[in-house]
C-alpha positions, 0 to 999 in steps of 0.5 A: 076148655082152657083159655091162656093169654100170653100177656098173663104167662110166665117167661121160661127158658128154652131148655137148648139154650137157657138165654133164650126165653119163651111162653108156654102155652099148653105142656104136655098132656093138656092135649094127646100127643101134644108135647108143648105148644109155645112161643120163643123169642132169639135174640140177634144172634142168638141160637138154640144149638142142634138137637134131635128129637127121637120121639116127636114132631116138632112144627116152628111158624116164624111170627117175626124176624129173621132166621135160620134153621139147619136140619141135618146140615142142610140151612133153610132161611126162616121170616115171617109166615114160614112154618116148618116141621121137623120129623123125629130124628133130625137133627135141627138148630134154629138161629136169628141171623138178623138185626130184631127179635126172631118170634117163633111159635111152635109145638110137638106133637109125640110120634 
């Protein structure tokens, strides 16, 4: 059993865009086939740029704010309650269109 508390964790930097700050709450083998499961806060206009996975799931729940992620070049709006899963290979780019903090909770899960 393991038992985390984002209020206690530590802030990291998303390794897609080093101004973007989030928690992790489990890494990678704490749980098969689980990658991370974490959550990220954006800035206003803040963007984690496009990148593929070829080796896992990645699945975003927007917590809070206004978005949007593009994958293979198609956009989708992200707010609260949407969740999404991106499958290996494509390509992705998530980016806080709005006036507050975009809050995403997400995590990968290898293939």
């Amino acid at each position: 059993m393991k038992l985390t508390s984002l209020s206690e964790l530590a802030t990291e930097f998303v390794s897609h865009n080093p101004a973007i700050q989030k928690k992790v709450m489990l890494r990678s083998g704490e749980l098969p086939h689980l990658t991370n499961f974490s959550q990220a806060r954006l800035a206003p206009g803040q963007i984690a740029a496009a990148h593929r996975h070829t080796d896992m799931y990645e699945v975003f729940f927007v917590e809070a704010g206004e978005g949007m992620i593009e994958i293979d070049q198609t956009p989708y709006p992200l707010q609260p309650g949407v969740c999404v899963a991106v499958e290996p290979g494509e390509r992705h780019e998530v980016s806080n269109t709005g006036t507050e903090e975009l809050v995403l909770t997400y995590f990968g899960v290898l293939a």
